[in-house]
Backbone as JSON, one array per atom type, in Angstrom:
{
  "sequence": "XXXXXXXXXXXXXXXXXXXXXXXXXXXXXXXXXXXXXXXXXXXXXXXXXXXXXXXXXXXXXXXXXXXXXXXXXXXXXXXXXXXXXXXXXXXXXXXXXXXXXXXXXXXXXXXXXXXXXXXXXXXXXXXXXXXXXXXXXXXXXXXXXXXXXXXXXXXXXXXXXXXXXXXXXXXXXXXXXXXXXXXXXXXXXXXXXXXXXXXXXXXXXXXXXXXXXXXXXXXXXXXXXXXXXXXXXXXXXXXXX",
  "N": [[-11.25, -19.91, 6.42], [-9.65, -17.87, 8.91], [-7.39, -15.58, 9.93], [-5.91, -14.02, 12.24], [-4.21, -11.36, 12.81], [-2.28, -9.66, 15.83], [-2.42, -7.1, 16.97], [-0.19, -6.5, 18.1], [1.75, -7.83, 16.35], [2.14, -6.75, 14.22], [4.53, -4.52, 12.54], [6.02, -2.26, 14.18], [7.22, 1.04, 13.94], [8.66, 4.07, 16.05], [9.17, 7.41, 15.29], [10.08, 11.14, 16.59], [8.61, 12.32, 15.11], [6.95, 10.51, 13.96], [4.43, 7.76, 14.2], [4.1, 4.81, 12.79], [2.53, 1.76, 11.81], [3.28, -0.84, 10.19], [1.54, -3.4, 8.35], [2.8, -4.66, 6.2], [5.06, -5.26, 3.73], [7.85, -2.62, 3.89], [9.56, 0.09, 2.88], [12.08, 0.35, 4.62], [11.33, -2.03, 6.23], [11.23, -5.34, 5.39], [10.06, -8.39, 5.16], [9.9, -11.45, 3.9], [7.34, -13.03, 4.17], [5.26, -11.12, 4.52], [4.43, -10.0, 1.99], [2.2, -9.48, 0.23], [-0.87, -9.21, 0.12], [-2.99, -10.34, -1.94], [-4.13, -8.44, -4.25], [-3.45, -6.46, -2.85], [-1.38, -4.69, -1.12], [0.18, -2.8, 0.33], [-0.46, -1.69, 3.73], [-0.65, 0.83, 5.94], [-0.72, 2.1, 9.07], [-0.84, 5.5, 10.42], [0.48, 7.35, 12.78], [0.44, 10.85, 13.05], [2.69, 13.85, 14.17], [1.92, 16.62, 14.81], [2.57, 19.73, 12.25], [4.09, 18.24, 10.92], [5.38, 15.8, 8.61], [5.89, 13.46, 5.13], [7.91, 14.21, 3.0], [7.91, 15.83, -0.14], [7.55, 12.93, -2.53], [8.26, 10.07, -4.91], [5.32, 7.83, -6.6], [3.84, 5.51, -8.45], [2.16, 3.16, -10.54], [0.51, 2.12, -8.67], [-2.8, 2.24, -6.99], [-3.91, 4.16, -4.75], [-4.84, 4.8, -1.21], [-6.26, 6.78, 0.88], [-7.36, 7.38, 3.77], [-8.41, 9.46, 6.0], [-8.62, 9.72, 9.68], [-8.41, 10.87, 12.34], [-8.06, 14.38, 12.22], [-6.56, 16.67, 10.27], [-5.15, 16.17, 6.95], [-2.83, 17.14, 4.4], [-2.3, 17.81, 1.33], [-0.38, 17.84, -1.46], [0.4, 17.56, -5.24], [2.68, 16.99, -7.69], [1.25, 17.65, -9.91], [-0.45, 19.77, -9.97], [-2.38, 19.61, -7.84], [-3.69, 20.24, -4.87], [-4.79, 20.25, -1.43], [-6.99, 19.66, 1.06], [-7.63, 16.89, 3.5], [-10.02, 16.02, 5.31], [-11.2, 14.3, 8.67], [-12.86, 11.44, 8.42], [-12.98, 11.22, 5.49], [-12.19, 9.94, 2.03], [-9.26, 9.67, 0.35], [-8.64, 9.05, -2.83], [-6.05, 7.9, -5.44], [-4.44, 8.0, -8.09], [-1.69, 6.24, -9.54], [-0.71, 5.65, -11.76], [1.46, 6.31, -14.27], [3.24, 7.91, -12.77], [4.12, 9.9, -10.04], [4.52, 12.89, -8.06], [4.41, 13.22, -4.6], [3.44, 15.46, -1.85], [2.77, 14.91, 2.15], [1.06, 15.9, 4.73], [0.6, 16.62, 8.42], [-1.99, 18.76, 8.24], [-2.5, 20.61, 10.63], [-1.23, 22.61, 13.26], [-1.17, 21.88, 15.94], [-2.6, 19.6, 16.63], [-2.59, 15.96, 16.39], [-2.34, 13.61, 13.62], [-4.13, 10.92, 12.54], [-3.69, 8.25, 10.02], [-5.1, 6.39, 7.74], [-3.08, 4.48, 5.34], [-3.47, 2.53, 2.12], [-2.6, 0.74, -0.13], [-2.95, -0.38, -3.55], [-1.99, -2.58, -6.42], [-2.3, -1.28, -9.69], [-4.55, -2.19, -12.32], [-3.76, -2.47, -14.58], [-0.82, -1.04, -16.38], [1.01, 2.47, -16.19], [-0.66, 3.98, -16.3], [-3.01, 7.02, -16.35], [-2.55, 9.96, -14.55], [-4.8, 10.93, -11.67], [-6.64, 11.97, -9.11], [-9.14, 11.96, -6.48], [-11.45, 13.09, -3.95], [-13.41, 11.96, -0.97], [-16.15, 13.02, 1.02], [-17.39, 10.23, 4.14], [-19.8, 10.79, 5.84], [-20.24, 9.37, 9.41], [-22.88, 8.82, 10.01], [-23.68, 7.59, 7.91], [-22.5, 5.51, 7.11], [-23.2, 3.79, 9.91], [-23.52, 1.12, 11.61], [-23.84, -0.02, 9.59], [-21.73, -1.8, 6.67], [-20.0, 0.46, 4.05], [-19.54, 1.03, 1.23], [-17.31, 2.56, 0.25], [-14.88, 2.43, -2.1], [-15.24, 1.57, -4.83], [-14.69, -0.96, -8.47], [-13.75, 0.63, -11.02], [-15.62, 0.29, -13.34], [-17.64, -0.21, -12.1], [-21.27, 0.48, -11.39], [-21.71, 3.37, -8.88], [-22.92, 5.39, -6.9], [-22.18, 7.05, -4.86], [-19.49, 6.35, -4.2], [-15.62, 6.39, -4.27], [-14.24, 5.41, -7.26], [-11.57, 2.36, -7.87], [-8.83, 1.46, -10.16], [-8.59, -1.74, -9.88], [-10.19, -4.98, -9.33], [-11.24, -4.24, -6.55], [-13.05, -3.7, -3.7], [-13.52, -1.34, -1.24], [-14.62, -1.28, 2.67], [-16.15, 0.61, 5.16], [-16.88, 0.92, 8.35], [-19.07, 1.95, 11.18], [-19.86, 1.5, 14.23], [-22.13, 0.59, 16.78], [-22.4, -1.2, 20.0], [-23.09, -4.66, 20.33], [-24.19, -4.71, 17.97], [-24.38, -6.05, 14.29], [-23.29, -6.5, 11.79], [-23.02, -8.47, 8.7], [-21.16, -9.81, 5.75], [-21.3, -11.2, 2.48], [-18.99, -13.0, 0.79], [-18.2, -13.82, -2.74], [-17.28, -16.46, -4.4], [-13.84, -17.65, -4.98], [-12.88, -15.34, -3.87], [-11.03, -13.05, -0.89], [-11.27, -11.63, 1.56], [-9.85, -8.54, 3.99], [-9.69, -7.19, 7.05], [-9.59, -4.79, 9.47], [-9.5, -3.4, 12.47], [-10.0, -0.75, 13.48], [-10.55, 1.1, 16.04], [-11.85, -0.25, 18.91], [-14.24, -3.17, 19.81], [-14.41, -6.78, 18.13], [-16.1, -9.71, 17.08], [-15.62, -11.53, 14.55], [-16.85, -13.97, 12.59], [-16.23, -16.53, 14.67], [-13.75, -15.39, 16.06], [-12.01, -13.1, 17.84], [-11.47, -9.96, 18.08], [-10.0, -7.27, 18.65], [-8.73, -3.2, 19.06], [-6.93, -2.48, 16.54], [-6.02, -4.68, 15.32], [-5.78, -7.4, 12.86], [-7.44, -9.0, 10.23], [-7.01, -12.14, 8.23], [-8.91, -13.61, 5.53], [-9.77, -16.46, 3.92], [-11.27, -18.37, 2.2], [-14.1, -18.18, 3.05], [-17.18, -17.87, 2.91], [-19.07, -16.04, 4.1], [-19.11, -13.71, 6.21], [-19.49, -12.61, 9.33], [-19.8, -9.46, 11.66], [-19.83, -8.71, 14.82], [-20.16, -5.99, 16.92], [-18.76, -5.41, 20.2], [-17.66, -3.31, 21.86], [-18.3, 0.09, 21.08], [-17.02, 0.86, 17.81], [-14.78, 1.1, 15.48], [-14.04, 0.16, 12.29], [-12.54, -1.35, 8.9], [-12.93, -3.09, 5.66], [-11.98, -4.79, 3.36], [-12.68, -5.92, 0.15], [-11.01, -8.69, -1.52], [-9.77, -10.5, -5.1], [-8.74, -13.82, -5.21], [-6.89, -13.77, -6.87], [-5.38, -11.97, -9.18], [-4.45, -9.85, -12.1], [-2.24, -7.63, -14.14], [-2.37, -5.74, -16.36], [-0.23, -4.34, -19.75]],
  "CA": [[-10.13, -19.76, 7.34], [-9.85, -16.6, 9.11], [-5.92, -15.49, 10.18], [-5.92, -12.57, 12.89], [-2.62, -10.63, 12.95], [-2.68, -8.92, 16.62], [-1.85, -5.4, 17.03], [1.52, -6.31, 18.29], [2.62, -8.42, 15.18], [2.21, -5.2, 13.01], [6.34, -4.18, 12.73], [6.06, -0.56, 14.51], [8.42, 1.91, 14.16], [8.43, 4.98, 16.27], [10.07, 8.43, 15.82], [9.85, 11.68, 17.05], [7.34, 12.8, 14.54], [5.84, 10.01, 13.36], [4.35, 6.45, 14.62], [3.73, 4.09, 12.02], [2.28, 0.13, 12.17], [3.06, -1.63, 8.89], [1.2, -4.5, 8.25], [3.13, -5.6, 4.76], [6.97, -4.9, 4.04], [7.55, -1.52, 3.14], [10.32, 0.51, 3.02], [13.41, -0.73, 5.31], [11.0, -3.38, 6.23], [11.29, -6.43, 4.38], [9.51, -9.77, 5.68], [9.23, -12.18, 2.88], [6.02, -13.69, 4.54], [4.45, -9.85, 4.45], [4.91, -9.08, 0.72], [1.09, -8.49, -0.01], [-2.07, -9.85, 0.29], [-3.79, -10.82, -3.29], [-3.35, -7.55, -4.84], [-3.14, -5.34, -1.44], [0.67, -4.29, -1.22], [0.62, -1.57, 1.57], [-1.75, -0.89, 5.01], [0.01, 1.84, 7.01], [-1.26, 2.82, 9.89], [0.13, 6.5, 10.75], [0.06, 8.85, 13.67], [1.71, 11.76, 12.15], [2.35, 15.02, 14.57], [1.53, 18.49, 14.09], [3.32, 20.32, 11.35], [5.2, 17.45, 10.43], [5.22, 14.83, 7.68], [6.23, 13.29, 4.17], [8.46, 15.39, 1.85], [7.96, 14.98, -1.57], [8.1, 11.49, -2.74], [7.58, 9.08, -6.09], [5.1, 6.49, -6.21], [3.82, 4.54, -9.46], [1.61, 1.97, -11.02], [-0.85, 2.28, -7.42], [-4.1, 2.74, -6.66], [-3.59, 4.66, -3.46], [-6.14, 5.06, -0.94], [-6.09, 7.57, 2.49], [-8.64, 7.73, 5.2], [-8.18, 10.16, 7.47], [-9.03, 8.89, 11.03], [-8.24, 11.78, 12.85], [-6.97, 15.09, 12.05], [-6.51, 16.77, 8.75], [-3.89, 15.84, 6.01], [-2.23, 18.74, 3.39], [-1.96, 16.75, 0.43], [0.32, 18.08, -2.62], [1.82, 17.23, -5.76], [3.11, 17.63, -9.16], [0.23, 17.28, -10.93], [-1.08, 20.98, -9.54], [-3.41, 19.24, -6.5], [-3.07, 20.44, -3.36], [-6.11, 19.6, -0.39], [-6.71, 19.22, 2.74], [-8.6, 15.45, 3.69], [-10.46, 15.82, 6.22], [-11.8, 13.32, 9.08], [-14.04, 10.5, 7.72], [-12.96, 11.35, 4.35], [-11.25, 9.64, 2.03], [-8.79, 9.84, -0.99], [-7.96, 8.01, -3.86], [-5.34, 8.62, -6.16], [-3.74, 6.52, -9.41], [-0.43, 7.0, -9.23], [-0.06, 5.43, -12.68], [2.81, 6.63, -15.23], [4.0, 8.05, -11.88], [3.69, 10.87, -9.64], [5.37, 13.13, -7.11], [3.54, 13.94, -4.02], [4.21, 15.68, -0.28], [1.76, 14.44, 2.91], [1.76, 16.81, 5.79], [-0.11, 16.91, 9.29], [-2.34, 20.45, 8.49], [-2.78, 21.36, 12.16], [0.21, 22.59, 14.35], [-1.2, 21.48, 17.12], [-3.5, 18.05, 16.77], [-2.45, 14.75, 15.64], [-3.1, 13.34, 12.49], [-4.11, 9.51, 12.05], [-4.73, 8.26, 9.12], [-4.47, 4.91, 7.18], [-2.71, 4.39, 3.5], [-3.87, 1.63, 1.38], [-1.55, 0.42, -1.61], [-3.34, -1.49, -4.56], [-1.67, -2.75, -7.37], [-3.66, -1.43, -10.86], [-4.89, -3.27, -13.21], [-2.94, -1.67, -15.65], [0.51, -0.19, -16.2], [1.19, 3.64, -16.77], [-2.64, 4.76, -16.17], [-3.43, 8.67, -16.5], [-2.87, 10.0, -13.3], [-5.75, 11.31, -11.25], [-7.03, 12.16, -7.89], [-10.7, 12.5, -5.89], [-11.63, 12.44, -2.3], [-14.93, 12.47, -0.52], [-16.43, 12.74, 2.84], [-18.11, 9.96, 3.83], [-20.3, 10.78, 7.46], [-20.7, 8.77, 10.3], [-24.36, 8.72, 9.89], [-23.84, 6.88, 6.71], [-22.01, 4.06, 7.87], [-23.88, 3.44, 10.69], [-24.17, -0.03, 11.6], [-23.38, -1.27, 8.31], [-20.28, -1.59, 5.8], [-20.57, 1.23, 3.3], [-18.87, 0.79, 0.21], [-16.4, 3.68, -0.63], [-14.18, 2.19, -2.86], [-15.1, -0.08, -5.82], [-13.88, -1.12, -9.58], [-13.96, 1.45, -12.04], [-16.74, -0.65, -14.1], [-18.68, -0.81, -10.98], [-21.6, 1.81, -10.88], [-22.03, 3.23, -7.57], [-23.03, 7.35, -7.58], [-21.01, 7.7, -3.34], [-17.88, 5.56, -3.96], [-14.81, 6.56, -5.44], [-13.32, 3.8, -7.92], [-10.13, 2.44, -8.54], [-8.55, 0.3, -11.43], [-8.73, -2.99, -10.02], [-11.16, -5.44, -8.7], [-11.37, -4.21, -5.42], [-14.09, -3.23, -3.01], [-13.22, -1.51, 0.48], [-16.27, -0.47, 3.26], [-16.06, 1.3, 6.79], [-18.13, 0.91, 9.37], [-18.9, 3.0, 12.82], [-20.54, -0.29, 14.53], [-22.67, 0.52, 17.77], [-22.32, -2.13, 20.98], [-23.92, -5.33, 20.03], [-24.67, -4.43, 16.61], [-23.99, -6.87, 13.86], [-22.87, -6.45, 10.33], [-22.86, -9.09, 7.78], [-20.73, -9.38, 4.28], [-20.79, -12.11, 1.85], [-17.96, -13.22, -0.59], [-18.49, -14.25, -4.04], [-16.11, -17.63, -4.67], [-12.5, -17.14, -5.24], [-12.43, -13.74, -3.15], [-11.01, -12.7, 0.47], [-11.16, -10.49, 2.55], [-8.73, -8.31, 4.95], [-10.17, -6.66, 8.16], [-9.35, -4.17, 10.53], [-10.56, -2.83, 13.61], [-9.38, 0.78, 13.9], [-11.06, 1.07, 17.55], [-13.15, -1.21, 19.46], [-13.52, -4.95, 20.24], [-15.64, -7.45, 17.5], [-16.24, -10.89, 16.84], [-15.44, -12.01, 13.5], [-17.48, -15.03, 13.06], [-16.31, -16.72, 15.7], [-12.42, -14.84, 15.86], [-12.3, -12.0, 18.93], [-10.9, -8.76, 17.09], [-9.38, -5.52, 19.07], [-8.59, -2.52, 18.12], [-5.19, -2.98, 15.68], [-6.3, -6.46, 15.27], [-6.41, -7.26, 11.26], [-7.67, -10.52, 9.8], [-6.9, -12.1, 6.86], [-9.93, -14.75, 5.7], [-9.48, -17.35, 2.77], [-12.81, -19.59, 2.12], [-15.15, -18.25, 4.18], [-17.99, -17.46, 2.26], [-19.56, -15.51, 4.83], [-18.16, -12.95, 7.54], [-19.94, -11.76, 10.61], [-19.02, -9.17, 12.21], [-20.35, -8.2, 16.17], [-19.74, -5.15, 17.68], [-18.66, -5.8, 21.5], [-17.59, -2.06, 22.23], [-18.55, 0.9, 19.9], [-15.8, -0.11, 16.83], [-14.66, 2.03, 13.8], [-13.25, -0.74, 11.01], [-12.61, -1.33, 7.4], [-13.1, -4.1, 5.37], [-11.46, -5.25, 1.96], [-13.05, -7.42, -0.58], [-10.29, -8.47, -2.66], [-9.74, -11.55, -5.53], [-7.47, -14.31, -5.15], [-6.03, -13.5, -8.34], [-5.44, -10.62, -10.31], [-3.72, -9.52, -13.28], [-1.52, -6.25, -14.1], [-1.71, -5.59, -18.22], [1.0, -3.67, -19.93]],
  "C": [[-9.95, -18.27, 7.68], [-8.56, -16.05, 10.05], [-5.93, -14.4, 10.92], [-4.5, -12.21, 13.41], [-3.2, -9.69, 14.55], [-2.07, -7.7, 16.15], [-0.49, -5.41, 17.28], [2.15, -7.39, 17.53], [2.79, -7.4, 13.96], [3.64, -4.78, 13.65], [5.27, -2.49, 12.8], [7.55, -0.34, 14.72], [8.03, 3.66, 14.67], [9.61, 5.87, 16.28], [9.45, 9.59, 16.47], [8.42, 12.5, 16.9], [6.26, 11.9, 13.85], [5.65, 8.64, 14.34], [3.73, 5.53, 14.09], [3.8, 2.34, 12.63], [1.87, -0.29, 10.7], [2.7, -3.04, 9.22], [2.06, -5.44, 6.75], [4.81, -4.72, 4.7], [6.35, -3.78, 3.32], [9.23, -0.96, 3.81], [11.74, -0.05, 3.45], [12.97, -1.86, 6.03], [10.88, -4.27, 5.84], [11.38, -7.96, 5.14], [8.58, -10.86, 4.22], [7.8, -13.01, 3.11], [4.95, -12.71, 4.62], [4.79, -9.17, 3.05], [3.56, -8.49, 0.11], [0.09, -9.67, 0.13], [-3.39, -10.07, -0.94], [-3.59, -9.33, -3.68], [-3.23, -5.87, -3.87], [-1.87, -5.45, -0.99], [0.84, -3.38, -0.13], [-0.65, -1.2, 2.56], [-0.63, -0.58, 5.88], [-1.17, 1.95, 7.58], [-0.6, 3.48, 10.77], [-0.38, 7.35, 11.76], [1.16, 9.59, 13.59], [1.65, 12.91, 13.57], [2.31, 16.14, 14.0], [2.62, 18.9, 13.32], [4.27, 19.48, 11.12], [4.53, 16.27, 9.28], [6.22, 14.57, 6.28], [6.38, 14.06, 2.86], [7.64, 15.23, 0.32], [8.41, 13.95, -1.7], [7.66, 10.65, -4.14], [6.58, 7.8, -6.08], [4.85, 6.24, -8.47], [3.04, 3.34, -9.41], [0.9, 1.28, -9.21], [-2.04, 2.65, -7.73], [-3.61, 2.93, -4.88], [-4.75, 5.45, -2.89], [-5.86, 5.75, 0.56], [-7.23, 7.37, 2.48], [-8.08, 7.97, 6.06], [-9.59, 9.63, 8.21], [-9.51, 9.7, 11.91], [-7.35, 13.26, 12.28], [-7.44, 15.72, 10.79], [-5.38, 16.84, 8.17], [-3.8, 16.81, 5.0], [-2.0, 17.64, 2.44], [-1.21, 17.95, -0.93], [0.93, 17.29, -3.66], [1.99, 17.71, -7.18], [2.43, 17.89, -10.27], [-0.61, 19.15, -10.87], [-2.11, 20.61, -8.84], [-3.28, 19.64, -5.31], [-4.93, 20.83, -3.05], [-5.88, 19.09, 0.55], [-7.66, 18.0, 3.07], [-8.73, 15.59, 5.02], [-11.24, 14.56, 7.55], [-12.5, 12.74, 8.7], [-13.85, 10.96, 6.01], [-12.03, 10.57, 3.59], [-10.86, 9.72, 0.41], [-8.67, 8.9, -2.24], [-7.17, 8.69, -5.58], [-4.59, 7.59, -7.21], [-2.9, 7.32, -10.33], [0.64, 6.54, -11.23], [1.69, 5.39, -13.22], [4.11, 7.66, -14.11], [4.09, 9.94, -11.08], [4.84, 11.35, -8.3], [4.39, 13.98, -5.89], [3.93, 14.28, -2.5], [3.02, 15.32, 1.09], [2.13, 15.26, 3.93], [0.47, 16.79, 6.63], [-0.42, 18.34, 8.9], [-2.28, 21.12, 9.86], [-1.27, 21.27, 12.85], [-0.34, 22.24, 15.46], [-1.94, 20.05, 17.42], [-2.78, 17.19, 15.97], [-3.17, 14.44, 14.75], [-2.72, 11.69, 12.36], [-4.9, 9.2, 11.22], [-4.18, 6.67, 8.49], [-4.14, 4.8, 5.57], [-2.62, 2.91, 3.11], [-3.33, 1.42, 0.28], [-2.27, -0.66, -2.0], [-3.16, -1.61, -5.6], [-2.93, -2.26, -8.14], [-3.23, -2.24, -11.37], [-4.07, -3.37, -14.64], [-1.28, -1.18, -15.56], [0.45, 1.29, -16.97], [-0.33, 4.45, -16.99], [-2.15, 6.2, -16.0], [-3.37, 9.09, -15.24], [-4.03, 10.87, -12.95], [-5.57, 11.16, -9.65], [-8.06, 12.62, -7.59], [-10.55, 12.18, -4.65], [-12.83, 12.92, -2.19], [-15.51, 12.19, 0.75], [-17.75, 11.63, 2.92], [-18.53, 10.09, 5.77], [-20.42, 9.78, 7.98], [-22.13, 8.27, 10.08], [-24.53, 7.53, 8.83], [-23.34, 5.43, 6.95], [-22.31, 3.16, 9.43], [-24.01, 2.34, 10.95], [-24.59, -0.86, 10.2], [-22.08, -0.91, 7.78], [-21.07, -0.78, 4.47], [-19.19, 1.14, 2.55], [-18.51, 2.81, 0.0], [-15.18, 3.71, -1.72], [-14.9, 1.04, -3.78], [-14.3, -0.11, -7.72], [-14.11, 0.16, -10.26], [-15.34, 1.26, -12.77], [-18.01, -0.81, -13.33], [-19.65, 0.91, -11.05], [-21.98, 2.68, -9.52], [-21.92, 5.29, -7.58], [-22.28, 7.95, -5.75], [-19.72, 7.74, -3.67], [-17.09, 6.14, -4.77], [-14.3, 4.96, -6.08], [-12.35, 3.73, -8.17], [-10.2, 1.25, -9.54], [-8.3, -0.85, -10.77], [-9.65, -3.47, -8.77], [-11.54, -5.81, -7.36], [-12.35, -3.49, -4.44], [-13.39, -2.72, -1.6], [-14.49, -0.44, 1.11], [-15.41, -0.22, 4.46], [-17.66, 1.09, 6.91], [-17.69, 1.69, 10.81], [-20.05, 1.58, 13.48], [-20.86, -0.03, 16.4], [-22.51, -0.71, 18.67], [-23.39, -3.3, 20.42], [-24.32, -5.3, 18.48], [-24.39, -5.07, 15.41], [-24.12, -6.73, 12.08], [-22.48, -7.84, 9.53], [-22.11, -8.94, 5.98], [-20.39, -10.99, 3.7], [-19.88, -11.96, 0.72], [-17.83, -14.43, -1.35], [-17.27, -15.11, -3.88], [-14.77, -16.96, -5.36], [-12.4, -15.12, -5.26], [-12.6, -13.77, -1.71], [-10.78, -11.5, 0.83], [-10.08, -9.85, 3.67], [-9.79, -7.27, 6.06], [-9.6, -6.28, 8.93], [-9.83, -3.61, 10.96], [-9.6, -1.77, 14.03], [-9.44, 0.63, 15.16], [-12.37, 0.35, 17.68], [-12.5, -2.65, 19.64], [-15.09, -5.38, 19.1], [-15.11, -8.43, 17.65], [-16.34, -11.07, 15.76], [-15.49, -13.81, 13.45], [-17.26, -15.51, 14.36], [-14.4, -16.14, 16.69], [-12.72, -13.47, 17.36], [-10.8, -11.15, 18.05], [-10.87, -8.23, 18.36], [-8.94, -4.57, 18.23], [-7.21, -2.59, 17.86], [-5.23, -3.97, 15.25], [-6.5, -6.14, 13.25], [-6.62, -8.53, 11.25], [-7.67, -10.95, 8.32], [-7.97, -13.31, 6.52], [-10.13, -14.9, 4.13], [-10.82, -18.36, 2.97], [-13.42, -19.5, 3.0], [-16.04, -17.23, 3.16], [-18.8, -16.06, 3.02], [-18.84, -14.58, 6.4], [-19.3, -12.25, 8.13], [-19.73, -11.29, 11.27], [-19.98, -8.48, 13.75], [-19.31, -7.48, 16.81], [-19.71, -5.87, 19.38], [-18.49, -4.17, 22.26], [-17.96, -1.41, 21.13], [-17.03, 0.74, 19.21], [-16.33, 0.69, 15.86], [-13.67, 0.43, 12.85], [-13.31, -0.5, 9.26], [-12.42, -2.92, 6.94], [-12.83, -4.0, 3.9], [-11.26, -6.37, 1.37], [-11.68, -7.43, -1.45], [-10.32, -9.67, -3.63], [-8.35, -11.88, -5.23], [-6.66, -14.06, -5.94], [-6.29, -12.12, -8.58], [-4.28, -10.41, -11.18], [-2.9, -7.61, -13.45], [-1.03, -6.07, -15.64], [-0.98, -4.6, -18.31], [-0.14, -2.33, -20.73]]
}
């Protein structure tokens, strides 16, 4: 089954400095039918402006994942981290026993879009940490390139987080056709940054997400050149103390 949320069912809220499209409740949003998606709890998608952004703030017991889109992001926090995430790069951070951190458009003059990924760990009160890493265009080329997987998982590109989650990007040429299978009792979430695909037989745009329950198999056809992401996740998961 394969569930495509358009671009204009994502709750947007625009202000002066920012223009966010939540796909899952968050904040003063609260839609009991958007509370999370197997253990995926938060997809922002932010266009921040120049010299503006998120103060200091608390998170907790996350696996928190940026990809900058466009732009570059100032990242700070209490831990003594501070970095700038550059385009095609992306972060990951485990927000464990709990953390305080500030997000800021670097450039006074360019927009910064970028997308934040909330995934329950596996765990409670984990060590906090933070890595990011660029991953090129070149590399994702006309396939899904794994930049996120489990901890347990060996993989010498990807960063890992604490729970059993996989997420890939792709840069997906006209016509061009990407394949991903999923192992029994696990779905997938999909979005199409920019472009137009075909998800099996589903017509994607760009903003378009899809949510897909028992489909062993996902095909995805480029129709225009298309930037996306793709997240394996399990139906289940657990959160030990």
């Amino acid at each position: 089954m394969i569930n495509v949320i358009k671009s204009s069912e994502h709750y947007h809220n625009e202000e002066d400095w920012l223009s966010t499209y939540w796909h899952f409740s968050f904040a003063h949003y609260q839609d009991p039918q958007k509370l999370n998606f197997g253990p995926l709890r938060v997809f922002n998608d932010d266009i921040i402006q120049p010299g503006t952004g998120f103060d200091l703030h608390p998170h907790r017991n996350m696996e928190i994942v940026t990809y900058v889109i466009e732009g570059e992001l100032d990242h700070k926090d209490n831990q003594g981290n501070h970095g700038v995430i550059q385009a095609g790069e992306v972060q990951r951070m485990t927000a464990g026993s709990g953390i305080l951190h500030s997000e800021y458009n670097h450039s006074k003059e360019k927009p910064l879009r970028l997308l934040q990924i909330w995934i329950f760990a596996n765990k409670r009160d984990l060590d906090l940490s933070w890595e990011q890493r660029r991953f090129d265009k070149a590399a994702r080329l006309n396939k899904l390139l794994p930049v996120i997987v489990p901890e347990n998982e060996k993989d010498g590109q990807a960063l890992h987080i604490h729970q059993d989650t996989r997420i890939y990007i792709s840069s997906l040429s006209p016509g061009s056709k990407v394949e991903h299978n999923l192992a029994k009792h696990r779905k997938a979430y999909v979005f199409v940054i920019e472009g137009r695909v075909k998800l099996n037989n589903s017509e994607m745009e760009a903003r378009d997400a899809a949510k897909t329950e028992n489909e062993g198999r996902l095909a995805i056809q480029a129709e225009r050149p298309t930037e996306l992401i793709l997240l394996d996740l399990p139906e289940k998961y657990a959160i030990n103390n």
